[in-house]
Residue frames relative to the residue before (quaternion, step in Angstrom):
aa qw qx qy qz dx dy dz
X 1.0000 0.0000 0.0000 0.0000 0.00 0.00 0.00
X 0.2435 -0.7253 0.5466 0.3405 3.47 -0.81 0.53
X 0.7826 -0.4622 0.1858 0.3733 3.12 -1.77 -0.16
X 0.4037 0.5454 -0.4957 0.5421 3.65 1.29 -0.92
X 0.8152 0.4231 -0.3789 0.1135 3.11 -0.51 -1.45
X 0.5224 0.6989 -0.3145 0.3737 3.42 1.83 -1.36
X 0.6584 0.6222 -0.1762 0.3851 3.25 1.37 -1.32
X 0.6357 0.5463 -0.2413 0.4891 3.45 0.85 -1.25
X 0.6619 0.3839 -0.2419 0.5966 3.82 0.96 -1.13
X 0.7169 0.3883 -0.4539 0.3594 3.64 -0.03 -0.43
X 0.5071 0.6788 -0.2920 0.4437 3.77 1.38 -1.15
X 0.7613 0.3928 -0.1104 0.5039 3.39 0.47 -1.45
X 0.6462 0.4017 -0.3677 0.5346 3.72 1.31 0.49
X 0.5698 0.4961 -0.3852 0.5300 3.13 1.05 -0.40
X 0.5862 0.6258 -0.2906 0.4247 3.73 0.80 -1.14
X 0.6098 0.5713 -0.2851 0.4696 3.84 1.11 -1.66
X 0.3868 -0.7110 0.5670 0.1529 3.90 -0.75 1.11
X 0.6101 0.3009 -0.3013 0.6681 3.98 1.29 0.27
X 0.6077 0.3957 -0.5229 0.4479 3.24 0.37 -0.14
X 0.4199 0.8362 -0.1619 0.3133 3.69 0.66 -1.21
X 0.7991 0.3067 0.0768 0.5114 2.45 0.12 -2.20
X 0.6067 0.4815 -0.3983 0.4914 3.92 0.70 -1.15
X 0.6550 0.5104 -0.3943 0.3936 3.87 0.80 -0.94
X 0.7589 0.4346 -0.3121 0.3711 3.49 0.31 -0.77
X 0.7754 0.3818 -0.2725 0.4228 3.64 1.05 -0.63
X 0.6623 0.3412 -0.4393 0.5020 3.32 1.24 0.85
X 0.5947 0.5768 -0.4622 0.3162 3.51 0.82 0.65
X 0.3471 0.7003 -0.4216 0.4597 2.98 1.67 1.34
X 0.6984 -0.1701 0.3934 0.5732 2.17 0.62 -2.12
X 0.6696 -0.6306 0.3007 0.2522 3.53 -1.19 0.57
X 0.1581 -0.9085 0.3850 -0.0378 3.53 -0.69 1.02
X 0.2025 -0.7523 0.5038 0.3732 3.82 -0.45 0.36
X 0.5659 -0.6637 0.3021 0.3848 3.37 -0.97 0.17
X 0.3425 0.5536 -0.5989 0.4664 3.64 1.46 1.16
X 0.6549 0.5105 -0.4213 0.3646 3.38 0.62 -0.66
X 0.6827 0.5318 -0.2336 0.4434 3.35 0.75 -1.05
X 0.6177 0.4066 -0.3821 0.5541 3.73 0.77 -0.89
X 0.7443 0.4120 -0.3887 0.3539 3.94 0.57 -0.22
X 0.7201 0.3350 -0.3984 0.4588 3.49 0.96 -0.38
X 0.5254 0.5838 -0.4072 0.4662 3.83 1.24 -0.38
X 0.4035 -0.6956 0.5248 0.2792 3.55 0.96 -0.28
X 0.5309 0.7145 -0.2781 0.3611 3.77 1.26 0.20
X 0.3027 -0.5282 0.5931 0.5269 4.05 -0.65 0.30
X 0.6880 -0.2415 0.5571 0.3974 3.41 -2.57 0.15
X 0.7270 0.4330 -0.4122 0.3378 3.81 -0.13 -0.81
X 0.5252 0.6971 -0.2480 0.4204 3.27 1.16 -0.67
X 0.7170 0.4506 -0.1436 0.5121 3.11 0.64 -1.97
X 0.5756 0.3031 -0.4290 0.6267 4.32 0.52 -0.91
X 0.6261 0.3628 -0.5510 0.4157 3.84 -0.57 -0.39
X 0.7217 0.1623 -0.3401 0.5807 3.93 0.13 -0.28
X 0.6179 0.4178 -0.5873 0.3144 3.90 -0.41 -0.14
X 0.5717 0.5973 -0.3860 0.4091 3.79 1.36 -0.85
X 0.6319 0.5511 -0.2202 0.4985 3.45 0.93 -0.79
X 0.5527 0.3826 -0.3920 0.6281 3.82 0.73 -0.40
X 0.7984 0.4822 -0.2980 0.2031 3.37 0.17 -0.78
X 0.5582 0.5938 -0.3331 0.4741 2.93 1.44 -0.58
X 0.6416 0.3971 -0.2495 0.6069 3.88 1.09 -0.75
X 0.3850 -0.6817 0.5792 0.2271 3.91 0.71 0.14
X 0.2892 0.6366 -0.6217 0.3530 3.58 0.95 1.37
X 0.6947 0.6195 -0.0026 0.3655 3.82 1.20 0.00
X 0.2334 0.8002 -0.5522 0.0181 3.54 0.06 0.47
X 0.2325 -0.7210 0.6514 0.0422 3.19 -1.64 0.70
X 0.2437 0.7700 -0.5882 0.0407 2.88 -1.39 1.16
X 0.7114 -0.4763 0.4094 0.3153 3.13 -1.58 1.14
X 0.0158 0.7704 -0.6374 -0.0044 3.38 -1.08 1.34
X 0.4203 -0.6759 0.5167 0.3156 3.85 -0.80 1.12
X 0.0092 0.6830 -0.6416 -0.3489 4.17 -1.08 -0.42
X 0.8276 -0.1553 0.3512 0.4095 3.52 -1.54 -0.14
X 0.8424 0.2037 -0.0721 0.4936 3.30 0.26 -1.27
X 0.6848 -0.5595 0.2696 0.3813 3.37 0.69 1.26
X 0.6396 0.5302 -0.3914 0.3956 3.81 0.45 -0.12
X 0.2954 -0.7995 0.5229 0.0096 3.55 -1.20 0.76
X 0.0721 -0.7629 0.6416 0.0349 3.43 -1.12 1.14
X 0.4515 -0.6206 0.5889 0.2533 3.02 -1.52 -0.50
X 0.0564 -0.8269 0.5578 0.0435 3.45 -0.77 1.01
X 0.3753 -0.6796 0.5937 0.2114 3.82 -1.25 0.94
X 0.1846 -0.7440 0.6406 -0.0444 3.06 -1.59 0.81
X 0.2381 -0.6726 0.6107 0.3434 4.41 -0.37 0.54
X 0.5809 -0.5245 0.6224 -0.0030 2.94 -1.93 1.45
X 0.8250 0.5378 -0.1151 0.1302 2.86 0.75 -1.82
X 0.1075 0.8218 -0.5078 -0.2349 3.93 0.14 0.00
X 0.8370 -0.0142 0.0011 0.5471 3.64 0.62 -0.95
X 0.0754 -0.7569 0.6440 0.0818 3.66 -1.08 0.42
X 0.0539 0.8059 -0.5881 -0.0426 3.50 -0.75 1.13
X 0.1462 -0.7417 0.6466 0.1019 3.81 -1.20 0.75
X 0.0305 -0.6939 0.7137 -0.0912 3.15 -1.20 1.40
X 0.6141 -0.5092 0.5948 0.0991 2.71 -2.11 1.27
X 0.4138 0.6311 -0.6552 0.0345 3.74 -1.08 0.51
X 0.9614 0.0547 -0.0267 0.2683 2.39 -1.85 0.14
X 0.6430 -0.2920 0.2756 0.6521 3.93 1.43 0.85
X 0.8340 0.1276 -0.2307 0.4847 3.90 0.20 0.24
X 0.5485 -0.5847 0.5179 0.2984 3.01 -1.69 0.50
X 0.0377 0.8012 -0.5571 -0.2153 3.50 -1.45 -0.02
X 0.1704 -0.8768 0.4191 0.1628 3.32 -0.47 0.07
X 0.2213 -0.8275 0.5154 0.0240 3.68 -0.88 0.83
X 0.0824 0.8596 -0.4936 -0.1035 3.64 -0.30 0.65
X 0.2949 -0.8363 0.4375 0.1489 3.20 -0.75 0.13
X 0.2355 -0.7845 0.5436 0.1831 3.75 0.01 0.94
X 0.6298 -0.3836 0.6135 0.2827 3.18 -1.89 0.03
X 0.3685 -0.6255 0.6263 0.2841 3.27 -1.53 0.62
X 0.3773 -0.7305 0.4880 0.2932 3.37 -1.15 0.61
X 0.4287 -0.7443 0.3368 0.3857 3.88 -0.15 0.22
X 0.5329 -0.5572 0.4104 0.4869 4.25 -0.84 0.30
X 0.5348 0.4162 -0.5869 0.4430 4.00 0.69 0.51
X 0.6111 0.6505 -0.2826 0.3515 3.67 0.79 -1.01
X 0.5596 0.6413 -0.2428 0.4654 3.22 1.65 -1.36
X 0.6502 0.6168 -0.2198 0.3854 3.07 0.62 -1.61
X 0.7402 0.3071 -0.2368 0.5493 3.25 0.00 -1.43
X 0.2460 0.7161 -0.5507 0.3513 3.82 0.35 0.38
X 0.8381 0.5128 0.0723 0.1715 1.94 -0.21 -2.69
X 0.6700 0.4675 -0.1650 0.5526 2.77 0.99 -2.30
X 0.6160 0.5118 -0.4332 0.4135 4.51 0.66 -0.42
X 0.7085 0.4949 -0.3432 0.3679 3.44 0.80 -0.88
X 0.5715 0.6208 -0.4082 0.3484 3.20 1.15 -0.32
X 0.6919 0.6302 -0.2343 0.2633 3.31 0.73 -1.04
């Protein structure tokens, strides 16, 4: 992708009111997309049609969550911390910046890939 183009798609997510929205309520804290389709006010189909989109820009992380009763979801997490577009020289560019993940976050990575 070029840069305009990186721009134009990231803009127009930021711009999307579920996209938006999915970003801010997991840069708390982690969410499945029932949660999210309930506070976004959105069906689930909705919500994977925008969580795919974060993902594709790695505004997003997913990870495999275990419950109690032996079943497994998936919860979403913002990537994002800062995104800056600059004008030069006749083009845009653009620069984002992710969150660090932490060395528990690592882990459970790790310790998934293994399996």
């Amino acid at each position: 992708m070029t840069e305009d183009s990186d721009v134009r798609a990231i803009a127009a997510l930021l711009e999307d009111e579920y996209a938006h929205a999915i970003l801010i309520h997991t840069s708390d804290r982690a969410m499945s997309a029932h949660e999210l389709s309930d506070v976004c006010d959105a069906s689930v189909s909705t919500v994977y049609r925008r969580i795919e989109r974060l993902q594709e820009h790695e505004l997003l992380t997913e990870r495999l969550e275990l419950d109690r009763d032996g079943h497994h979801y998936n919860t979403y997490t913002a990537r994002l911390d800062r995104i800056e577009i600059r004008l030069e020289e006749g083009a845009f560019e653009i620069e984002v910046t992710y969150r660090e993940e932490n060395a528990a976050d690592r882990f459970t990575d790790l310790f998934e890939g293994l399996r």
